[in-house]
C-alpha positions as CSV (number, residue, x, y, z in Angstrom):
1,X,101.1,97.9,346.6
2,X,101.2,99.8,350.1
3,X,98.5,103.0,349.9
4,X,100.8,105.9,350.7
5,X,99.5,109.5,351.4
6,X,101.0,112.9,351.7
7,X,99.7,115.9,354.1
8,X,101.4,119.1,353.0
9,X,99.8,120.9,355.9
10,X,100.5,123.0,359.5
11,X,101.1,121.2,362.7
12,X,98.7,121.7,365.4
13,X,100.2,121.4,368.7
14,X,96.8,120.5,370.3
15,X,96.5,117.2,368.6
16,X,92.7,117.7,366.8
17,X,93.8,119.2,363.0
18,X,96.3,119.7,361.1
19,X,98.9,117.6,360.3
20,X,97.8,115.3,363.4
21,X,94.4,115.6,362.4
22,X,95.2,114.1,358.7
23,X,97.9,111.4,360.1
24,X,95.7,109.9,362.2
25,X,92.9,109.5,359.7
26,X,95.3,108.0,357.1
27,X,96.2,104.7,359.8
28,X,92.4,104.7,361.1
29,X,91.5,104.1,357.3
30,X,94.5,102.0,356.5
31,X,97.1,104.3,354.8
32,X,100.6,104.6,355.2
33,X,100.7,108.6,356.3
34,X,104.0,110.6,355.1
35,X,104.1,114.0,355.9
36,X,105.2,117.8,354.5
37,X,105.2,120.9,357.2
38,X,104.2,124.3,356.5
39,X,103.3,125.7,359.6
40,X,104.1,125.4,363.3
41,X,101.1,126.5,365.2
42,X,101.2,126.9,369.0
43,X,97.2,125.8,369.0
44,X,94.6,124.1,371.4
45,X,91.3,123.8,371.9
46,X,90.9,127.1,372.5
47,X,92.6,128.8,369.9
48,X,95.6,129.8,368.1
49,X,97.9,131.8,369.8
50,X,100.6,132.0,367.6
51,X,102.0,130.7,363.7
52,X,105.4,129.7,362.5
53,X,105.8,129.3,358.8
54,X,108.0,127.0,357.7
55,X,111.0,128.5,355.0
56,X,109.9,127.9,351.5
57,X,113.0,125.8,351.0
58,X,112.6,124.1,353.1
59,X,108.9,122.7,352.2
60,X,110.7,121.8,349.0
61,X,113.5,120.1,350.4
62,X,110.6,118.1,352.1
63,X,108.6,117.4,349.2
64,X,111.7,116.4,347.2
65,X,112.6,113.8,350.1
66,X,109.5,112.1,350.8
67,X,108.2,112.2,347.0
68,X,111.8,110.5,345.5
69,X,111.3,108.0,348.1
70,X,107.7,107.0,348.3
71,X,105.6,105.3,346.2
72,X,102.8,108.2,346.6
73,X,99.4,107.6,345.4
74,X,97.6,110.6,347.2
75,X,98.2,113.9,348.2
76,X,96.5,116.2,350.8
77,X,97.1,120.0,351.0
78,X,95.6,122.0,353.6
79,X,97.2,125.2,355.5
80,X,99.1,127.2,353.2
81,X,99.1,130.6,355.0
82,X,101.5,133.0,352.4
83,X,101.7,133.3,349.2
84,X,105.5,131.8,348.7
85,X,104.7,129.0,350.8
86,X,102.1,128.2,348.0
87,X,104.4,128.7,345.4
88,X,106.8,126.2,346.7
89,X,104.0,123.9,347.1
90,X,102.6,124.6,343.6
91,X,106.2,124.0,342.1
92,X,106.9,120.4,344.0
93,X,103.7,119.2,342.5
94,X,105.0,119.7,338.8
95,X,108.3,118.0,339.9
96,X,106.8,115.0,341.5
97,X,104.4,112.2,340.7
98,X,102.3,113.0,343.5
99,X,99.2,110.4,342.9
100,X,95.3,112.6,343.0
101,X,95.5,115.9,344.7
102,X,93.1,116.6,347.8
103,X,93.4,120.9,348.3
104,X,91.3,121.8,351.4
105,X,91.6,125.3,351.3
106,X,92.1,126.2,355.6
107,X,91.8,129.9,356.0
108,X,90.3,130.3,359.7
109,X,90.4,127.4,362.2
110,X,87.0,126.0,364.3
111,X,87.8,129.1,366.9
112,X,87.5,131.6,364.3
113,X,91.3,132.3,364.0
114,X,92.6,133.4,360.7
115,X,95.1,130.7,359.3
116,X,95.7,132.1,355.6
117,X,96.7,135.7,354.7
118,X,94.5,137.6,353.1
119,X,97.4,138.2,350.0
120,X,97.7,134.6,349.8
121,X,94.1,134.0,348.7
122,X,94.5,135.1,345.2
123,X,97.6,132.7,344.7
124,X,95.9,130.0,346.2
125,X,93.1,129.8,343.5
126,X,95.3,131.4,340.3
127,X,99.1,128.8,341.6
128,X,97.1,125.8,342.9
129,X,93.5,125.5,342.4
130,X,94.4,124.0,339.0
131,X,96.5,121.6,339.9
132,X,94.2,119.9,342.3
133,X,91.7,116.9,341.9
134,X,89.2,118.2,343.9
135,X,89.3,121.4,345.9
136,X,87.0,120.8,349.5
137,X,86.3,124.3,350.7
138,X,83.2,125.1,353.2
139,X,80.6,127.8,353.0
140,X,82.5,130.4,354.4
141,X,86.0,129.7,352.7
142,X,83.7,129.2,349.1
143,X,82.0,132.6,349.7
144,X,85.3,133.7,350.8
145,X,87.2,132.8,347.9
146,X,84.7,134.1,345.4
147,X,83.7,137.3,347.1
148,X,80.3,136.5,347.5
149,X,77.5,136.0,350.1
150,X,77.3,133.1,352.3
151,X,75.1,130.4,350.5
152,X,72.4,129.6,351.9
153,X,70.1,127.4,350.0
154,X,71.2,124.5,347.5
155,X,70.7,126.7,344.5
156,X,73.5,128.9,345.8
157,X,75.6,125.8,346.5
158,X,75.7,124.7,342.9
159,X,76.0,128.6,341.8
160,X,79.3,128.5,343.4
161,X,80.5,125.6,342.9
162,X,80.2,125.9,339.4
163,X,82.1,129.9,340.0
164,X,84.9,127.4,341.2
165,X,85.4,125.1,338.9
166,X,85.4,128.0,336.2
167,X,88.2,129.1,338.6
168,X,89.9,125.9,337.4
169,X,89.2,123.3,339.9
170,X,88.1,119.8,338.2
171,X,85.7,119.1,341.0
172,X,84.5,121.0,344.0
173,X,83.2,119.5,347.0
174,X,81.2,122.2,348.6
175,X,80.9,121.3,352.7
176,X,77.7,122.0,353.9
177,X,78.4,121.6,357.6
178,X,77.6,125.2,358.6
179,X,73.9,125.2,356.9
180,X,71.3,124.3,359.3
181,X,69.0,121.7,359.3
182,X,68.6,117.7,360.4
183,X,71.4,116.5,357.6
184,X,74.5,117.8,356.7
185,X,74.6,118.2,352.8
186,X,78.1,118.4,350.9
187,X,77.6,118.8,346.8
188,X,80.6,116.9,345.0
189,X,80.2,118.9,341.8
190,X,82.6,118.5,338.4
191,X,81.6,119.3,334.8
192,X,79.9,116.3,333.9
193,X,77.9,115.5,337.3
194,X,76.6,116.7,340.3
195,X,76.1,114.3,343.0
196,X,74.4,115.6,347.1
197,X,76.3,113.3,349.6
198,X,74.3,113.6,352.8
199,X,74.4,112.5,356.7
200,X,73.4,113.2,360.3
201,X,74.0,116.4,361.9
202,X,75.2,116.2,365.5
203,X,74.6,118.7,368.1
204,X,78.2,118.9,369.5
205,X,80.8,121.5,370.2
206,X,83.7,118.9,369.2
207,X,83.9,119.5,365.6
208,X,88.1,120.5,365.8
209,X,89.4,118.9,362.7
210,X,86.7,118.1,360.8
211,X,87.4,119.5,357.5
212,X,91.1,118.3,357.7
213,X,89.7,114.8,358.5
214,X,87.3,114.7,355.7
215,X,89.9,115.8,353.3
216,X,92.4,113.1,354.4
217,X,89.5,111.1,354.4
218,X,89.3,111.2,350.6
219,X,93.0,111.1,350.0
220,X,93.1,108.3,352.1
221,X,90.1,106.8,349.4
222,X,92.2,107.7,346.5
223,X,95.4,106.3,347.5
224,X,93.7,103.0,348.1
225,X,92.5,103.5,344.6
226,X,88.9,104.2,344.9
227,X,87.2,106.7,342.3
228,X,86.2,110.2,343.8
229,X,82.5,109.4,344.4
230,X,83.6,106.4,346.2
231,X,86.2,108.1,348.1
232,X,84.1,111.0,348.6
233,X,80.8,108.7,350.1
234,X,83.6,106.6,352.5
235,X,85.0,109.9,353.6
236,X,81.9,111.5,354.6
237,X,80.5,107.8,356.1
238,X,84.1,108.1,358.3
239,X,83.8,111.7,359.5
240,X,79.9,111.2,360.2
241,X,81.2,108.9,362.3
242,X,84.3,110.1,364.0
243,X,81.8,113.1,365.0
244,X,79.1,111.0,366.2
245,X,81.8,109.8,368.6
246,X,83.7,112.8,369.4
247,X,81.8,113.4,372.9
248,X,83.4,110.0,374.2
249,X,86.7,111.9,374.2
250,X,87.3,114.8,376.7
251,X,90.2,116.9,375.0
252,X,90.3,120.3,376.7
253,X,88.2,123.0,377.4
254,X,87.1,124.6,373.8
255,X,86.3,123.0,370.6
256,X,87.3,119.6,370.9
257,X,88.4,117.0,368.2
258,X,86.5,114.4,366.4
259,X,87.3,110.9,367.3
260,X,89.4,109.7,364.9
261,X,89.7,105.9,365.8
262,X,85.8,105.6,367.0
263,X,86.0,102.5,364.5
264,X,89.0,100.8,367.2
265,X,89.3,102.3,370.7
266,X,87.5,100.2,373.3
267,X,85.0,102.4,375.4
């Protein structure tokens, strides 16, 4: 059976997230990539200069096409920026057999540009948050989406993401990326285990994409059939990787993207 995987996302025209971001990881990792748009962004590396959402009927008449079709076995969500353009996505996941559900939740992109309205955040956690297998936010979306303080110690990591899952979420993985410090420290949390997954921090400005990749990463793990600690430890492995490489690639004048096929370009 072919791995299939689903990005329900926005479109970045620079290539380095978004939709681009996710399709590329699932072939690097060996998954056939599908895809659902919510957003046009006109984006580079660096900034966003301007968003497009996509009709809520017309995400559904996407989701109804590819998931009638395809065999899906995963699905990644990531920007979602108004509140009936989660709804729609909320609703096509009840209609479908959509395999495990990957929800990063994107609300400001690696230039600091706000990509989710600040309306849609309650919908986001109340419409979809349940409905997802794992919910993959970073320190600031976390503290964000709780109203809290940044966390900045591993006590506070495992205070909120235990907030979370009471929000409804059946496991959290809580990004530590912007904590400081020689390793990079996520916590995959759910209500029977709490597991650190750690690796290398690298001192580079091309980190563009990182938590769509890592998402996709897992989806990509999960539509190949791998439990969620698995998928989780070969997603983080990949992006520890793809950011180790990223200075080999020389992608505009900001924030540039990861190296998504480190494991297969030549030089």
């Amino acid at each position: 059976m072919t791995a299939i995987a689903v990005t329900i996302a926005g479109s970045d025209s620079g290539g380095g997230a978004g939709i681009q971001a996710d399709l590329k990881t699932f072939s690097a990792l060996g998954v056939y990539g599908a895809s659902v748009l919510t957003a046009l962004t006109a984006q580079n590396t660096l900034g966003v200069s301007a968003i497009h959402d996509v009709p809520p009927g017309f995400i559904t008449e996407q989701m109804a096409a590819v998931y009638s079709d395809l065999g899906v076995t995963a699905t990644k969500i990531g920007m979602l920026s108004q509140p009936e353009t989660i709804r729609a996505v909320a609703s096509g996941l009840g209609a479908f057999s959509t395999g495990p559900v990957v929800l990063d939740p994107v609300m400001v992109a690696a230039s600091g540009d706000p990509l989710l309205a600040e309306e849609a955040v309650s919908v986001l956690v109340s419409e979809l948050m349940p409905l997802a297998d794992i919910v993959t936010p970073n320190l600031h979306e976390a503290a964000h989406i709780l109203g809290s303080k940044l966390a900045e110690s591993d006590a506070a990591m495992q205070d909120q993401a235990n907030r979370l899952l009471a929000l409804g979420a059946k496991a959290v993985l809580m990004k530590g990326g912007h904590a400081t410090g020689n390793e990079a420290r996520d916590l995959l949390k759910t209500p029977e285990s709490e597991i650190w997954v750690t690796g290398p921090r690298y001192d580079t400005q091309n980190t563009h994409g990182t938590g769509c990749t890592l998402s996709s990463a897992i989806a990509s793990g999960l539509a190949k059939g791998l439990e969620l600690e698995a998928a989780v430890r070969e997603a983080k492995d990949y992006i520890s990787g793809a950011i180790a490489a990223s200075d080999r690639l020389k992608i505009g004048n900001g924030h540039g993207p990861v190296h998504h096929f480190y494991r297969t370009w030549q030089g």
